[in-house]
N, C-alpha and C positions, 0 to 999 in steps of 0.2 A: 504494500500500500504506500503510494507514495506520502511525503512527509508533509506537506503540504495539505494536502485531504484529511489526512491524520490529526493534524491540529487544529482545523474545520471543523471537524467531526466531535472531538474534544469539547470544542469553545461550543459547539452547539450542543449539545449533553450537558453542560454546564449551564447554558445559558435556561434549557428549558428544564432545569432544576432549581431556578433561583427565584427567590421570592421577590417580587417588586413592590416597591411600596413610593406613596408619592401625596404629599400634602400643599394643598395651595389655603389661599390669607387673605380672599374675595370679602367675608364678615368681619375682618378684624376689629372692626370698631364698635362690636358686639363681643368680641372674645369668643370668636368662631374659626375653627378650623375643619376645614374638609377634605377627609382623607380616601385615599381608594388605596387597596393590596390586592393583587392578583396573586394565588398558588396554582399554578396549571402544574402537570403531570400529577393529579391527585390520584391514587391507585385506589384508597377507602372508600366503600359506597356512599359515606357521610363524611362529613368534614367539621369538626368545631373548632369556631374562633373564639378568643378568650380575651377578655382584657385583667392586666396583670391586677394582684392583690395587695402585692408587695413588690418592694424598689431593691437592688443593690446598695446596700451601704445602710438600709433602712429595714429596723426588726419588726415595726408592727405591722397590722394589716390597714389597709389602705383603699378603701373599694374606688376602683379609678373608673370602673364600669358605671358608674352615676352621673358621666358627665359625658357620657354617650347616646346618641338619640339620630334619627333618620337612617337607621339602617336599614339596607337593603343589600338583596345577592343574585347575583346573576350569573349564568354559563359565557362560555365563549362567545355565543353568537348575542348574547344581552339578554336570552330571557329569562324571566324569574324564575327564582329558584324558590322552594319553600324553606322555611327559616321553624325553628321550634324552639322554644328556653328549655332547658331542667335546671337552670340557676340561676342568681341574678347577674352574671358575670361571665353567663357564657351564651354562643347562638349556635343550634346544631344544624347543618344547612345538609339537603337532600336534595338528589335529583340532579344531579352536578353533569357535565359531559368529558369529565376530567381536568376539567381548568372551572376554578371558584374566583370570581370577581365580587369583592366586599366596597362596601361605599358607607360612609357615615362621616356625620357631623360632631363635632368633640366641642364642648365650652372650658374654658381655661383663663384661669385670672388669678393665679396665686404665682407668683415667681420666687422659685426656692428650690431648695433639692430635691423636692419629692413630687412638686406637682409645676403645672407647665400654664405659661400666660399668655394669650395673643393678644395684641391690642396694635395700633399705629404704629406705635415706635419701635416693638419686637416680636420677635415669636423664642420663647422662651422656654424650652420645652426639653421636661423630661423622658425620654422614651416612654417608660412603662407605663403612664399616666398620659400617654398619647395615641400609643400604637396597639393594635389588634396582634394577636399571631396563632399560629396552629400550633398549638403542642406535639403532633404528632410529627412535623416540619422543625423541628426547631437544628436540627442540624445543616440545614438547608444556606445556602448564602444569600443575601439579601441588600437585594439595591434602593437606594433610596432617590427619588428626586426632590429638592423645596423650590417647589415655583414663587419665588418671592413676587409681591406684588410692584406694578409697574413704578418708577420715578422714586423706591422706595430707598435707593443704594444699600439696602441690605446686603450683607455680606454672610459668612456661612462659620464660626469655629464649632470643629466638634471635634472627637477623636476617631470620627471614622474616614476610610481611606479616599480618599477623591480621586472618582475614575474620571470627570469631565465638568464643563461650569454646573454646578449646584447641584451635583449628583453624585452620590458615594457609594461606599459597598464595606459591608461587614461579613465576615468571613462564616458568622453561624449567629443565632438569635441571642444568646447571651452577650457577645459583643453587641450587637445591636440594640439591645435593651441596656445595656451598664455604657454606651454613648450617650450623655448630653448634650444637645444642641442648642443652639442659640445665634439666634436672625435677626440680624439690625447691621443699624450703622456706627459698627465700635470700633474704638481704636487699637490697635496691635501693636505691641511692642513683641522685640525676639531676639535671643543670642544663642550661642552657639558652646556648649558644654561639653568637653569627651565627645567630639564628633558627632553630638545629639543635641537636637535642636531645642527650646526651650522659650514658648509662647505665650502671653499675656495679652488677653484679648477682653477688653474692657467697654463695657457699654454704662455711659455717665453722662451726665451732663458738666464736668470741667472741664478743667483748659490741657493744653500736651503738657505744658511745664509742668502742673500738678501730677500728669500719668510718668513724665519721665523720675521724677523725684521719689513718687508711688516705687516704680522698676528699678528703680537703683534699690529698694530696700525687695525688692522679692528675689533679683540675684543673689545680693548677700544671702537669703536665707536660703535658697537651693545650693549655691557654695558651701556653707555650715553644715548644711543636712547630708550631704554629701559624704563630707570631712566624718560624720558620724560612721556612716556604712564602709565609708572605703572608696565607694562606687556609685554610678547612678544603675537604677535598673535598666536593661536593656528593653526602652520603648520598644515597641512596636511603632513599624511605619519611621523610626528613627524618633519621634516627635512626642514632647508632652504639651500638654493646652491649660490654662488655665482661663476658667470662662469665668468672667464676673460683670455682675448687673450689679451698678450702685445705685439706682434710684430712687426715690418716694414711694413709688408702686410698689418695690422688690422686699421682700422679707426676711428677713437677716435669719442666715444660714450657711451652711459651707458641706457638700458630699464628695465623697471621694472617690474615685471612675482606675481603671488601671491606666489609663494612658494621660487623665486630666481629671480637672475637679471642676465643679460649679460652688460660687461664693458669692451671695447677695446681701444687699444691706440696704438700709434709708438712707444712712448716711455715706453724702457723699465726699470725695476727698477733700475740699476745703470747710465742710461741716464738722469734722471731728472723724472722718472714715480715715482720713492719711493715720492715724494711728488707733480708730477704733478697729478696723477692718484688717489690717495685717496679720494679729495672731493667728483668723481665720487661713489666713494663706499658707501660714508655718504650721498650725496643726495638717491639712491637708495634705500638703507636700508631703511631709512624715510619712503620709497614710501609702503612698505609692511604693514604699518600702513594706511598711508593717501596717496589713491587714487585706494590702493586694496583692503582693504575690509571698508574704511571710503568712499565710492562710491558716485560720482557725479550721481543721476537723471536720467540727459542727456546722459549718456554713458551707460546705461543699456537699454535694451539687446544691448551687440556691435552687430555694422553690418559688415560684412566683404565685402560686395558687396559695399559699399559708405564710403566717408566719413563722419566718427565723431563728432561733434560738440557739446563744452560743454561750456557753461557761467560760468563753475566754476574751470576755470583754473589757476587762480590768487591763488586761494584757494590750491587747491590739487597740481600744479606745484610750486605756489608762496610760499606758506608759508614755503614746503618743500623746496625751495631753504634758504628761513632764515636759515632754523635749517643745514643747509647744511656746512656752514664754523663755525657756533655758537659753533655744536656740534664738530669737528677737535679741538676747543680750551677746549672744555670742556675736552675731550681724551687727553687735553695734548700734542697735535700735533700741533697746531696755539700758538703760543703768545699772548697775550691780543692786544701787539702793531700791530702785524700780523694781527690779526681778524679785528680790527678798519680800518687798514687801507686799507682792502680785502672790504669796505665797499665803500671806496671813489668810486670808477671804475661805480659800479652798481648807485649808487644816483645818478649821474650826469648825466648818460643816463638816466635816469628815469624823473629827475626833470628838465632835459632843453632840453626837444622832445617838439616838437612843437603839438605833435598826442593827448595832452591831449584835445586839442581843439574839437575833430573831434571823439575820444571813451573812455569811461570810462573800469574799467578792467574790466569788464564781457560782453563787447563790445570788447576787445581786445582778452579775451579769445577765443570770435568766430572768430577770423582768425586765428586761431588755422590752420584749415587745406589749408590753403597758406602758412605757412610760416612750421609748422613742417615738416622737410626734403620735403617738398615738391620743385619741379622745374618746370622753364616758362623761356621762353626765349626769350617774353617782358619786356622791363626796367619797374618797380616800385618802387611808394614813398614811402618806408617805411620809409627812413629819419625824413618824415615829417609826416607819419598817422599812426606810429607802432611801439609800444612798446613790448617788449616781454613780456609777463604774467608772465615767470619767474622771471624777475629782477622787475616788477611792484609790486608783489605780494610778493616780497621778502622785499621791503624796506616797504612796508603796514604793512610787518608780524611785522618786526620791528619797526615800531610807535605804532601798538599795543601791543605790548608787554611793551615796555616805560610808555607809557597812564598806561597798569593795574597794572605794578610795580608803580609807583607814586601813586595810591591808595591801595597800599599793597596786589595787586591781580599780575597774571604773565599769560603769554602765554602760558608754559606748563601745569597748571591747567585747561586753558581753553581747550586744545586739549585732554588733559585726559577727561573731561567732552564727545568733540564732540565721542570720541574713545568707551565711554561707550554706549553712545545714540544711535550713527548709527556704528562703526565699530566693535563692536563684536557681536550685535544683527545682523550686515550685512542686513540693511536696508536703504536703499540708499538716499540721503539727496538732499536737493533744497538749493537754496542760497535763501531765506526765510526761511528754516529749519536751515540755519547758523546763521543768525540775529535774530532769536526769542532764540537759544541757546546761543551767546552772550548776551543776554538782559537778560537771566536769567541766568547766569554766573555773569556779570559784573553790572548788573541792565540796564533801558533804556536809561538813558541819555547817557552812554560809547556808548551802545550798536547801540542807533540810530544815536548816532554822528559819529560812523564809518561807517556804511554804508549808512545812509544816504549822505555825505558827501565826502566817500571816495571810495566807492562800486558803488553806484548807481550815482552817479557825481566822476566829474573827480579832484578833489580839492585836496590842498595839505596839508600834517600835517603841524601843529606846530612845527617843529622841532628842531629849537635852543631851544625851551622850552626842549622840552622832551629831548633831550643830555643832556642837564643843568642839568639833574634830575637826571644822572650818570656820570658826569665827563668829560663830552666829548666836545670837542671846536669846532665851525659848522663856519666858517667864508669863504668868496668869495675874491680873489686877484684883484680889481676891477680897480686899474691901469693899469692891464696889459690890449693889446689890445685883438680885438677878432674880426676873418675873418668870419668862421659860416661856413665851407664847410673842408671836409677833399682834401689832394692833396699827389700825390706819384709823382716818378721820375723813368724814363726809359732811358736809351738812351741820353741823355742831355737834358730830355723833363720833365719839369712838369706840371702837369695836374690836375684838379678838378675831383677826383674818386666818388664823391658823391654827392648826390640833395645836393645844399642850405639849408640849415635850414631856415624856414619859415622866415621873417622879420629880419634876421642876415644881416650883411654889406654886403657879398656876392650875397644875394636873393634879394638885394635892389639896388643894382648896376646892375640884371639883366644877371649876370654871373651863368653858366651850369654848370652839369656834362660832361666830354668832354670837355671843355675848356683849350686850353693851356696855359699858363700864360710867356709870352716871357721876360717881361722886368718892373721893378716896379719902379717907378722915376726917369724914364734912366739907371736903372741898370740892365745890364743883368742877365737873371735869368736862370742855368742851372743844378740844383741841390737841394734838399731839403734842404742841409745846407744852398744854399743860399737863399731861401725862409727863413727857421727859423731864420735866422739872423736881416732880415727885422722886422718880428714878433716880437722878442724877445726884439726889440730895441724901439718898436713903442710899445705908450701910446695909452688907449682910446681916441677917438674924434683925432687921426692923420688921415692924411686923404692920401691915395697911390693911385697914376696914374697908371693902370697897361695897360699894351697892349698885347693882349691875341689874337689867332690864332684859330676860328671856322670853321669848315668846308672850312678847308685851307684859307680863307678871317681875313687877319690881321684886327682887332676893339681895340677901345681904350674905356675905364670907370675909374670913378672913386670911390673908395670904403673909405668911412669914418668907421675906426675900432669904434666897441662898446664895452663897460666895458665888462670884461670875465667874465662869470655868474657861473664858478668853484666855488663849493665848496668843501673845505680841513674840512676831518674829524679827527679829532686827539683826545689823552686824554688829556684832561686839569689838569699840574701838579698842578697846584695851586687850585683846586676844595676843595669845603670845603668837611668834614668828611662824615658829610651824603649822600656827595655825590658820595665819595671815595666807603663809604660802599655799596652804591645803586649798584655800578659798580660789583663790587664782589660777591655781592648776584647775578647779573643777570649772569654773566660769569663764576660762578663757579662751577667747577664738581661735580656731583651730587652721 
């Protein structure tokens, strides 16, 4: 056979195996997008199309199938085809002549990681919250077209590979679903790293001067992150993206894609995003190391019909939130004194939840998909039984890090290790696959003391030890009083906005969320200021009469304040040399 034909032959076997898909932006000013997918070579007597439940990167479920409407299916030659539900999220079509042509309308008005926005100025859009696909197909390659609308100068970044103007191709439905896209007229900056390209593609309403000042601090940070691994990962396509929408419209967010991220926010760069918005870009980045191809176990194969569930969220969300403000200072964007004290906020929600009682972090990890962007519209205690993985696993990253410095080992040695073992052989790891690679990193006594102790039990480090070990002063304000419940003001009303903290003055007095708080020692109370002021004045062990208003029924208690369990993380100027130098060696850029 000649060769020629042979390749012909090939390209056309391929070609009538690939799924097409194609969205135009006719309603945008409605937040309407109309999309059509062709599957021809359908061999199954039925075919169902599915819109996803859940996202990459994202643990709850998500029903993206409710913002679907005008479906219709048709054979090759156009005629209808019959359509049937057995779910709210799926369409079973029959009657096909081996090629299914789908047609529907999508509405879209939230711009974020997980859901997709059309409007004038973008098409903002998350795959799986967009696109239809056949499960039975998903091995299938997949073209895409965006017919941007006319005089609109949209432009296209995504991470899929561009066959020709405004049409790309993913090699199977998982890449095609874990690409974000995003249509408009942004601006792009891009350099060139380890012979790998390295793109910022920015939709904003600021000036270049502001995006180039922006790009000079997201370099330094993929330089830094780098510096940690050793290495960058080997993109695909050579190329990483980084999509970001800062506008009014956009919803402050950041997900993470194996070849690029999406990062949105209100604020724009000369609003307070030039330094509100960057951490989002250094946790990201991070994530194309550990959590895209450094793989939890439990998330392989994702499922897009259910939610996710991984015990090693602490790990891949947590540790990357450490390196998250670490690396800003490395970049020369944090202060030492900044980064220290970006620390206080997280430890204190970490170390005075009352939730260590009730899960350890790979127990906390599995509420993963109740609390990532998930919604309910029943009250729950997470005051009291939920920590976020990310701030859990973020202050673990840093006691371990302290621990292997103190014996002249560190954190980033040890992730360059996990990075060689499971993320470039892309062989996906257990959290026993993490404790046997610390053990042999660090030896087993580090190795089983952390997770036995801190991993698999809910316990707390050593911690004025290991600050001592860098300079750092860990001390509790233990005069001051402490209520144990947060409270806001409306209207000349204030009110207990949160559960009790388990065994706090508050929880022990038997006082709610919902409660109003009318008057504390005869003093009437009509303002946060004058709530704080009581607070501010009263010692531990005072003891407040308060008369508070439930379910319109005026009651009286009384609440004995308890020593305030804050602790203040500072540098200690007086720390001796070695410990000066400890500091500097962990803090400094690499």
């Amino acid at each position: 056979m000649p060769k020629f034909f042979l390749f012909f032959l090939i390209s056309a076997i391929s070609f009538a195996q690939t799924n097409s898909y194609e969205i135009s932006f006719d309603n945008a000013v409605h937040h309407e997008a109309n999309i059509k997918v062709s599957f021809p070579n359908v061999k199954s007597h039925d075919l169902t199309v599915s819109m996803s439940r859940s996202s990459p990167g994202r643990y709850a479920i998500h029903e993206f199938a409710k913002n679907v409407y005008g479906f219709k299916a048709t054979d090759s030659k156009g005629n209808k085809l019959e359509v049937t539900r057995k779910d709210p999220y799926s369409w079973n079509i029959t009657g096909h002549d081996g090629t299914v042509n789908v047609e529907y309308l999508l509405f879209g008005n939230r711009a974020d990681g997980t859901y997709s926005q059309i409007d004038n100025t973008h098409a903002h859009l998350n795959m799986p919250a967009t696109f239809m696909f056949a499960e039975e197909l998903e091995h299938r390659p997949i073209e895409i077209t965006f017919n941007t609308p006319e005089n609109s100068n949209w432009k296209v970044a995504t991470q899929l590979k561009k066959t020709k103007t405004n049409s790309f191709m993913a090699p199977d439905l998982y890449y095609f679903m874990d690409s974000p896209t995003e249509l408009s007229d942004f601006s792009l900056r891009e350099f060139k790293l380890d012979s790998q390209n390295i793109r910022f593609a920015l939709h904003h309403d600021g000036t270049d001067a502001e995006l180039d000042e922006y790009f000079d601090q997201v370099k330094r940070i993929v330089e830094q992150e780098k510096q940690v691994y050793g290495e960058l990962p080997a993109y695909d396509y050579g190329e990483y993206t980084f999509i970001a929408c800062y506008l009014p419209n956009a919803s402050g967010d950041g997900m993470e894609h194996r070849n690029s991220t999406i990062i949105t926010d209100t604020e724009g760069l000369a609003n307070g995003g030039m330094k509100g918005n960057i951490g989002t870009v250094s946790h990201e980045f991070f994530h194309s190391w550990n959590v895209e191809r450094i793989r939890p176990n439990d998330l392989e194969p994702f499922n897009f019909s259910k939610a996710n569930m991984s015990g090693s969220l602490w790990f891949a969300e947590g540790f990357t939130s450490y390196y998250t403000n670490l690396i800003l200072h490395r970049a020369n964007i944090l202060t030492a004194e900044e980064y220290i004290k970006s620390i206080n906020g997280t430890f204190n929600y970490v170390w005075n939840s009352p939730a260590h009682k009730f899960f350890n972090p790979i127990e906390m990890s599995f509420q993963a998909p109740f609390v990532d962007a998930a919604t309910s519209v029943d009250p729950v205690n997470r005051e009291n039984t939920f920590i976020s993985y990310y701030s859990y696993g973020s202050v673990l990253g840093l006691a371990l890090d302290l621990e292997l410095r103190s014996k002249g080992l560190n954190l980033d040695d040890f992730m360059k290790q996990v990075w060689n073992t499971f993320g470039k052989t892309e062989v996906s790891y257990t959290i026993k696959d993490l404790h046997k690679s610390l053990n042999k990193y660090a030896g087993a006594e580090i190795g089983d003391n952390f997770f036995g102790n801190y991993i698999y039990k809910s316990e707390m480090p050593k911690y004025a030890e290991l600050f001592k070990t860098v300079g750092l002063k860990h001390i509790q304000e233990v005069e001051k009083g402490y209520f144990g419940a947060s409270l806001s003001a409306y209207n000349n009303v204030v009110q207990i906005s949160s559960n009790p903290k388990i065994d706090s003055p508050a929880y022990l007095a038997s006082l709610s969320s919902g409660d109003i708080i009318t008057s504390v020692n005869g003093k009437h109370i009509s303002s946060m200021k004058d709530w704080e002021n009581i607070i501010d004045e009263s010692k531990s062990g005072t003891e407040l009469e308060l008369l508070f208003k439930r379910d319109t029924k005026e009651e009286k208690t009384k609440v004995t304040l308890s020593k305030d369990p804050t602790y203040v993380i500072s540098i200690d100027e007086n720390a001796d040399k070695k410990a000066q130098n400890a500091r500097e060696t962990w803090l400094a850029t690499k």
